[in-house]
PDB file of N, CA, C and O in Angstrom:
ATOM      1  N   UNK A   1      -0.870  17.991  -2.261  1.00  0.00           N
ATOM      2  CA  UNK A   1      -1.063  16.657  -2.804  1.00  0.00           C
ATOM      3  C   UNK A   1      -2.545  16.478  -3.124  1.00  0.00           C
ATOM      4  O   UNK A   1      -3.350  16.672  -2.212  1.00  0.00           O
ATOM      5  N   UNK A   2      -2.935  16.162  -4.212  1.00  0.00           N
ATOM      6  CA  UNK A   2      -4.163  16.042  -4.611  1.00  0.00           C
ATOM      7  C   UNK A   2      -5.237  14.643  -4.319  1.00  0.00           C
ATOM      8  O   UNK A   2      -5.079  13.460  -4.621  1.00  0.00           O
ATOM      9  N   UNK A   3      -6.369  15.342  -3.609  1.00  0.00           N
ATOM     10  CA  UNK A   3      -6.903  13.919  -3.113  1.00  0.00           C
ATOM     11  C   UNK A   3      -7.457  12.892  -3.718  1.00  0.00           C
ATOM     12  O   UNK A   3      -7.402  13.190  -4.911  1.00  0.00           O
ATOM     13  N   UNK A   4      -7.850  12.083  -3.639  1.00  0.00           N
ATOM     14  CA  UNK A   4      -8.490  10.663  -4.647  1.00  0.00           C
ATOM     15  C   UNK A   4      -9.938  10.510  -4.406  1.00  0.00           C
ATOM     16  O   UNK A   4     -10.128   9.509  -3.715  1.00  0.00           O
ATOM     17  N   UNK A   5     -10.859  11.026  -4.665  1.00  0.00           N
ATOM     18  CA  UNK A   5     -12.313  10.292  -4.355  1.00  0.00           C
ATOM     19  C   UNK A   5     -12.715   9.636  -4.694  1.00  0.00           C
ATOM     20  O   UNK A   5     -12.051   8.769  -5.262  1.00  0.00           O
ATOM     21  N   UNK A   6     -14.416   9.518  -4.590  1.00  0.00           N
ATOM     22  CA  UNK A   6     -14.821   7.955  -4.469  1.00  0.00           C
ATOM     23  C   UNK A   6     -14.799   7.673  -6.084  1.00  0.00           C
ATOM     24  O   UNK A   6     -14.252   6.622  -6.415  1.00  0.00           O
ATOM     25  N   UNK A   7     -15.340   8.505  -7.131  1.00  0.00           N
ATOM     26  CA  UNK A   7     -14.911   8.340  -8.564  1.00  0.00           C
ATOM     27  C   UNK A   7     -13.946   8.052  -8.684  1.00  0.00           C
ATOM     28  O   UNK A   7     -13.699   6.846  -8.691  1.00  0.00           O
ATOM     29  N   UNK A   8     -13.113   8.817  -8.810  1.00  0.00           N
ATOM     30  CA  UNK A   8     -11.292   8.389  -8.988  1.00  0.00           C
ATOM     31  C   UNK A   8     -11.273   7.041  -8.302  1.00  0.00           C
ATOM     32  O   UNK A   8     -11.489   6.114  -9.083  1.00  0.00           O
ATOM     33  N   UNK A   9     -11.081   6.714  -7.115  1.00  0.00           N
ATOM     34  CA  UNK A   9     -11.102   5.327  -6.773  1.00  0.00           C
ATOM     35  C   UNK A   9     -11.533   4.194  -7.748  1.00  0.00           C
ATOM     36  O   UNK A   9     -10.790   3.282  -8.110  1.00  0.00           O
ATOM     37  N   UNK A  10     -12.772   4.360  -8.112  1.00  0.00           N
ATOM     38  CA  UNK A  10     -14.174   3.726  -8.698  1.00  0.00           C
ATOM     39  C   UNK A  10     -13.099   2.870 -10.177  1.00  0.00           C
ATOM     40  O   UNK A  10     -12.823   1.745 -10.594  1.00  0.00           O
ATOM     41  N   UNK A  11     -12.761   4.651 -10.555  1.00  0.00           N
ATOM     42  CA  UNK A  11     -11.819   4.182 -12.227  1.00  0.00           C
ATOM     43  C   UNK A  11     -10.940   3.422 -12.182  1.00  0.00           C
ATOM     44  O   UNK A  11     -10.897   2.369 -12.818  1.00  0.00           O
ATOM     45  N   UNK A  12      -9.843   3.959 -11.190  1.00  0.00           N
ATOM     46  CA  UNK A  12      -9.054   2.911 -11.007  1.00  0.00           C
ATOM     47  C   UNK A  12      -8.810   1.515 -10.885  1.00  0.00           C
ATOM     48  O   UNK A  12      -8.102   0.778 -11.572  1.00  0.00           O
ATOM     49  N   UNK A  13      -9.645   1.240  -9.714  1.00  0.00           N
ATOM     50  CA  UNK A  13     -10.230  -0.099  -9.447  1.00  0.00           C
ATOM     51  C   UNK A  13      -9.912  -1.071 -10.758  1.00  0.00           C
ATOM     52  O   UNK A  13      -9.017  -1.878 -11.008  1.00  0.00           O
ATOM     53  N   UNK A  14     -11.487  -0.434 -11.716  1.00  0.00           N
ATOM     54  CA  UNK A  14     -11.742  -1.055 -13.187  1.00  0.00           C
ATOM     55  C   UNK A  14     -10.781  -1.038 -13.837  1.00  0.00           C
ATOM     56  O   UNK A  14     -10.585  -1.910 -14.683  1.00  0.00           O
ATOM     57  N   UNK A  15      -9.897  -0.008 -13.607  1.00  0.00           N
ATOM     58  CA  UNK A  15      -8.926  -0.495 -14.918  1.00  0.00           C
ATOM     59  C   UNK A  15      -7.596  -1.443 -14.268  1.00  0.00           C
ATOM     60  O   UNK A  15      -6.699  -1.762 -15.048  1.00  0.00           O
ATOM     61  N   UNK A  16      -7.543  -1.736 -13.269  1.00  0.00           N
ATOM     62  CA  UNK A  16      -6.642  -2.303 -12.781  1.00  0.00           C
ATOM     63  C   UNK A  16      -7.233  -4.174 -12.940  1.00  0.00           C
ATOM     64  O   UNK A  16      -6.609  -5.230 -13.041  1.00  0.00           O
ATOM     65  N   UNK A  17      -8.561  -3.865 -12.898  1.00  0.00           N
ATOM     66  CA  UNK A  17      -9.705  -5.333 -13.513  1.00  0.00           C
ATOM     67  C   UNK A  17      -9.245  -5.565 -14.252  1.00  0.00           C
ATOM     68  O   UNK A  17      -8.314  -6.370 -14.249  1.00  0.00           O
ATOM     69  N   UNK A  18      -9.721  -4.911 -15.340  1.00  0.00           N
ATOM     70  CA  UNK A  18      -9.313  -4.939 -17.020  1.00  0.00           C
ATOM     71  C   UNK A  18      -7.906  -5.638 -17.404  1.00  0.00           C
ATOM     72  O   UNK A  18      -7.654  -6.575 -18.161  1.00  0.00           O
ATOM     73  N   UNK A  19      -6.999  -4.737 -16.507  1.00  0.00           N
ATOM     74  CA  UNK A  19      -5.879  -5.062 -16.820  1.00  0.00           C
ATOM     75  C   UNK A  19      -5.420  -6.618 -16.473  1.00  0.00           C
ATOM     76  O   UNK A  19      -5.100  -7.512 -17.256  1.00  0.00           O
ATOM     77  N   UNK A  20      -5.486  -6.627 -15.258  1.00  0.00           N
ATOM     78  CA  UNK A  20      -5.074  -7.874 -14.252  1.00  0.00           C
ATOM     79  C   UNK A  20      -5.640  -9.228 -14.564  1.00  0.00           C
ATOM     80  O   UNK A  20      -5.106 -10.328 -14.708  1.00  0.00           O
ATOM     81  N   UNK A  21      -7.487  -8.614 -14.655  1.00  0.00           N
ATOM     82  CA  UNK A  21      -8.108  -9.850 -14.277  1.00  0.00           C
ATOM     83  C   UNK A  21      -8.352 -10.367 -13.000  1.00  0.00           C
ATOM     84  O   UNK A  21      -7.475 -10.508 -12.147  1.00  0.00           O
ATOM     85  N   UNK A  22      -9.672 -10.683 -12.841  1.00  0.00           N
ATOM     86  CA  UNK A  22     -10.468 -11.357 -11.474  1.00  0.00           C
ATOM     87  C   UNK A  22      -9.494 -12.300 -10.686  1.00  0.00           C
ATOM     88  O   UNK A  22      -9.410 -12.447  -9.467  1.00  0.00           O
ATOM     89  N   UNK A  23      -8.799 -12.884 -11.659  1.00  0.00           N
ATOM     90  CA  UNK A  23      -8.131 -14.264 -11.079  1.00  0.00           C
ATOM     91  C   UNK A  23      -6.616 -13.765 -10.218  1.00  0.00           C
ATOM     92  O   UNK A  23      -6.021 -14.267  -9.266  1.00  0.00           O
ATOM     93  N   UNK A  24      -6.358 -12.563 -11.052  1.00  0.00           N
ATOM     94  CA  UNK A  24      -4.874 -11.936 -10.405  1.00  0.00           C
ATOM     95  C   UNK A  24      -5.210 -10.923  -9.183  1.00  0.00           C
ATOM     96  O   UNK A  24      -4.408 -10.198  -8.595  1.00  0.00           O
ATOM     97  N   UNK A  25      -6.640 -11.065  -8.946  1.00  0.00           N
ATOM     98  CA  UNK A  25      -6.574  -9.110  -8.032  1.00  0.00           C
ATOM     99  C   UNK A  25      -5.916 -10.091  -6.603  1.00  0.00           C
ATOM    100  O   UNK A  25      -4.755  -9.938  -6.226  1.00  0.00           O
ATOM    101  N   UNK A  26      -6.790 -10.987  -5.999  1.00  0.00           N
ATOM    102  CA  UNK A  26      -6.033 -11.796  -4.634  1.00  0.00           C
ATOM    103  C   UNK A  26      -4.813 -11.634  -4.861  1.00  0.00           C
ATOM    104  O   UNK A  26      -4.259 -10.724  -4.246  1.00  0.00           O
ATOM    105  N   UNK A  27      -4.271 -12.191  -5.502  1.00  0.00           N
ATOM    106  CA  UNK A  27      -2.349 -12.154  -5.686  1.00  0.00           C
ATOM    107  C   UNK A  27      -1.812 -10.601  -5.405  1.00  0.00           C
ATOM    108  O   UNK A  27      -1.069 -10.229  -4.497  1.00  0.00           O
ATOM    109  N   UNK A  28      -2.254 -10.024  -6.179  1.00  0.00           N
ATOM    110  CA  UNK A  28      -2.061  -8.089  -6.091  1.00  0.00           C
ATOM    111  C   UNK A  28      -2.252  -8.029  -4.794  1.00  0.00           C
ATOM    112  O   UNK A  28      -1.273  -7.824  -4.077  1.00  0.00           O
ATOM    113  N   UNK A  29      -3.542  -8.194  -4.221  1.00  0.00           N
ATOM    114  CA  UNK A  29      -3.782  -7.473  -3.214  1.00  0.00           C
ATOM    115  C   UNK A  29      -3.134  -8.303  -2.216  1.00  0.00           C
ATOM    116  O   UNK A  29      -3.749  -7.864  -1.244  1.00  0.00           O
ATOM    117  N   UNK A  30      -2.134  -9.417  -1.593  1.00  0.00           N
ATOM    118  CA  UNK A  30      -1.981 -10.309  -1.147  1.00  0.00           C
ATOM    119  C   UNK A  30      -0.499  -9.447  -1.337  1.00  0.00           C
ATOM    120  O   UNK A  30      -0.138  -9.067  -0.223  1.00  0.00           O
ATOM    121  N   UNK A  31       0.448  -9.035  -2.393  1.00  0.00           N
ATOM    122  CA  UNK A  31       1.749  -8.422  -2.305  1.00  0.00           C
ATOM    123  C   UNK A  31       1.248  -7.505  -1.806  1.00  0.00           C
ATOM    124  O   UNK A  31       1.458  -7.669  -0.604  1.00  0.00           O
ATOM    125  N   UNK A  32       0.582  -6.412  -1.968  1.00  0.00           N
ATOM    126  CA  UNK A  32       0.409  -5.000  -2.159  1.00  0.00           C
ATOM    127  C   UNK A  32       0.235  -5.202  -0.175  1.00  0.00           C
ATOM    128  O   UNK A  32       1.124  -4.526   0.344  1.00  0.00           O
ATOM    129  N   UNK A  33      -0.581  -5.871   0.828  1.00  0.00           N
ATOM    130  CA  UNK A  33      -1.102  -5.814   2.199  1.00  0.00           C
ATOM    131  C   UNK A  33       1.042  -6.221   2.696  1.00  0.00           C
ATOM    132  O   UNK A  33       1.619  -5.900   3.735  1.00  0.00           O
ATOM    133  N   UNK A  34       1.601  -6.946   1.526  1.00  0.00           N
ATOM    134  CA  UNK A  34       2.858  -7.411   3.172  1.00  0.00           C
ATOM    135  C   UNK A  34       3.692  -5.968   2.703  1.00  0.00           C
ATOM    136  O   UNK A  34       4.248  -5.224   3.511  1.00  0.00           O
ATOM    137  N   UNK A  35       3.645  -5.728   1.085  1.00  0.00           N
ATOM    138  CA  UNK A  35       4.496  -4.174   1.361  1.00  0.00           C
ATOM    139  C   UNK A  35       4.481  -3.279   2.389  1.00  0.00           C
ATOM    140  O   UNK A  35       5.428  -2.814   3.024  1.00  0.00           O
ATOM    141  N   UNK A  36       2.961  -3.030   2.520  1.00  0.00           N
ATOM    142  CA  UNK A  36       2.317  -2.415   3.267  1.00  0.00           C
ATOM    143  C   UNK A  36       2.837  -2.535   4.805  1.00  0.00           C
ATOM    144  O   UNK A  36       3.093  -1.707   5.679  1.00  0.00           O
ATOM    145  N   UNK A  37       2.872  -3.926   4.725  1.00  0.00           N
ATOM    146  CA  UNK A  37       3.223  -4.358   6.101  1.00  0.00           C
ATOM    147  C   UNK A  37       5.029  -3.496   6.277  1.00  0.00           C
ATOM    148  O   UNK A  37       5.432  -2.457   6.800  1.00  0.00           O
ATOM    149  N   UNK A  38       5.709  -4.704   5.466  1.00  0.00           N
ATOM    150  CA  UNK A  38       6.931  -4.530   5.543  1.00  0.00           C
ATOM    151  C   UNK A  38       7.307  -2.558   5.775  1.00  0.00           C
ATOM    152  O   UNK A  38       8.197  -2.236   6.562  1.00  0.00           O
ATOM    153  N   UNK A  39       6.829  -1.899   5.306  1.00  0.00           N
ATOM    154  CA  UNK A  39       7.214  -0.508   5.077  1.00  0.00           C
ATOM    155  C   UNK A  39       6.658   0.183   6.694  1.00  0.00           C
ATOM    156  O   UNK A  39       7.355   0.957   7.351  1.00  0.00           O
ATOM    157  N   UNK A  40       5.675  -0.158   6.992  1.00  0.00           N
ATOM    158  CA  UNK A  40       5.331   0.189   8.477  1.00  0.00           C
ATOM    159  C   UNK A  40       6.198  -0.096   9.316  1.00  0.00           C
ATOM    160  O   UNK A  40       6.636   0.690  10.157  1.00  0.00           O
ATOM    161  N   UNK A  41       6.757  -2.026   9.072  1.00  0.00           N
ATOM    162  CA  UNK A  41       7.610  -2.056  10.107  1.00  0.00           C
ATOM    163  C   UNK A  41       8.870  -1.529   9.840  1.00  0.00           C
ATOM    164  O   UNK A  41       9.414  -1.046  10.833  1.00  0.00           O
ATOM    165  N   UNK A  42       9.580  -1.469   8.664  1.00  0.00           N
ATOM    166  CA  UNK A  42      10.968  -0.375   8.685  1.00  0.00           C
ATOM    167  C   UNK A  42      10.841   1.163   8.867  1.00  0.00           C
ATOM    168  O   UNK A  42      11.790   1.947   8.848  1.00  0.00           O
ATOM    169  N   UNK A  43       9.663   1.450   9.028  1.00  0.00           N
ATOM    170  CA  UNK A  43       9.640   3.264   9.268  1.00  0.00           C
ATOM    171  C   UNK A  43       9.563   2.733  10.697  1.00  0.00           C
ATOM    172  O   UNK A  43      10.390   3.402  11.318  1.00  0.00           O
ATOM    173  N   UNK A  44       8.808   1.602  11.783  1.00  0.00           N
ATOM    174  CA  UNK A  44       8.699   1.776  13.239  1.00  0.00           C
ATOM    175  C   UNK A  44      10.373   1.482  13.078  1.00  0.00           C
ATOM    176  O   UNK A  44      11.046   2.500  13.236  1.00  0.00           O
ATOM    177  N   UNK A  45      10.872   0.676  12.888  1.00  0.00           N
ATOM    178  CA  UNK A  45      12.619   0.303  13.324  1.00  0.00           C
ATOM    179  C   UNK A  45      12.891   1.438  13.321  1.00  0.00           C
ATOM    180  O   UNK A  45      13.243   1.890  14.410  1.00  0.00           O
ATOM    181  N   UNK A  46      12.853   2.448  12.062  1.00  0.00           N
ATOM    182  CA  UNK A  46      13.687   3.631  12.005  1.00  0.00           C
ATOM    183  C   UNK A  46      13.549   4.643  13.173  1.00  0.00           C
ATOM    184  O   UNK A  46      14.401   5.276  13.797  1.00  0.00           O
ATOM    185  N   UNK A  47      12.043   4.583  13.274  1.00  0.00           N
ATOM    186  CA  UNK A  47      12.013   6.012  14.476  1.00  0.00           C
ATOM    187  C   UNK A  47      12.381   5.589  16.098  1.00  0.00           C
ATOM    188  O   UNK A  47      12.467   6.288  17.108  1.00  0.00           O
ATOM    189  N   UNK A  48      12.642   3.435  15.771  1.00  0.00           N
ATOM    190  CA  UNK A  48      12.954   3.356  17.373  1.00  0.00           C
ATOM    191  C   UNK A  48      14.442   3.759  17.511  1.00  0.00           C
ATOM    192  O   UNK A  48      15.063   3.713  18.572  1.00  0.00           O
ATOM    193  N   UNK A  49      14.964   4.176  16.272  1.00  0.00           N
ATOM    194  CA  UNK A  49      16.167   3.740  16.206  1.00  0.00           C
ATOM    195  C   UNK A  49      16.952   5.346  16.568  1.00  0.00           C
ATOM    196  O   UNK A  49      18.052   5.510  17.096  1.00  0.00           O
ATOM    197  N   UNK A  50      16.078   6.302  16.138  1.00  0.00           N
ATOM    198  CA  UNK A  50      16.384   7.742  16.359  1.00  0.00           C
ATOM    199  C   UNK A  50      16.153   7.923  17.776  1.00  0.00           C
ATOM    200  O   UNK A  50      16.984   8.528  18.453  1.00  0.00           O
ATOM    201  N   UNK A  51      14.619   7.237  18.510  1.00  0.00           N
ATOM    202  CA  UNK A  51      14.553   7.591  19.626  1.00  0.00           C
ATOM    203  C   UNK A  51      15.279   6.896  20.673  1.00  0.00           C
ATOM    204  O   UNK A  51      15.294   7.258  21.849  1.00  0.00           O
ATOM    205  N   UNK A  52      15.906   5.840  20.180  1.00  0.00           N
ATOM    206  CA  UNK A  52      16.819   5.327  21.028  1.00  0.00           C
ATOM    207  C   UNK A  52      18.818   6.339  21.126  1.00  0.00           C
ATOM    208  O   UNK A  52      19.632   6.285  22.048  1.00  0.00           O
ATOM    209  N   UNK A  53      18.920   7.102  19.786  1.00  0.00           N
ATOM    210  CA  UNK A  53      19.979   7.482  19.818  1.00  0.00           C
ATOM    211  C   UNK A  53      20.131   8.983  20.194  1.00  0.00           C
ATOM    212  O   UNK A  53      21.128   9.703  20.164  1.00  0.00           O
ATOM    213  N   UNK A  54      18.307   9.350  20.711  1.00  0.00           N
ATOM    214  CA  UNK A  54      18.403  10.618  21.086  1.00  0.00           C
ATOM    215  C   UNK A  54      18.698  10.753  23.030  1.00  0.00           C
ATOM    216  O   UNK A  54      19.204  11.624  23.738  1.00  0.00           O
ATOM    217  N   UNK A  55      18.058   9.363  23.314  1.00  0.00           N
ATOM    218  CA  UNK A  55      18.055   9.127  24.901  1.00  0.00           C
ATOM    219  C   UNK A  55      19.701   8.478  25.144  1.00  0.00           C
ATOM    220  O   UNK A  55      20.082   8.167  26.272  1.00  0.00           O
TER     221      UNK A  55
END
């Protein structure tokens, strides 16, 4: 898997500016942190859920 550095980061960023706009990045980044969230907590359910059906 190929890594992302601080350039690559850098571009992205800007073009996601460009695209979005100053006024939309809060909103983005405001979905993008509960995905984040949400997906942590269904991978913890999942592995309590294996380690509960292995005991």
């Amino acid at each position: 898997m190929p890594k992302i550095g601080g350039t690559e980061l850098i571009v992205i960023l800007v073009v996601i500016l460009l695209i979005f706009g100053p006024s939309k990045l809060p909103e983005i980044g405001k979905s993008f942190g509960k995905s984040i969230k949400e997906f942590r907590k269904a991978s913890k359910d999942i592995q309590d859920s294996i380690t509960d059906e292995e005991n």
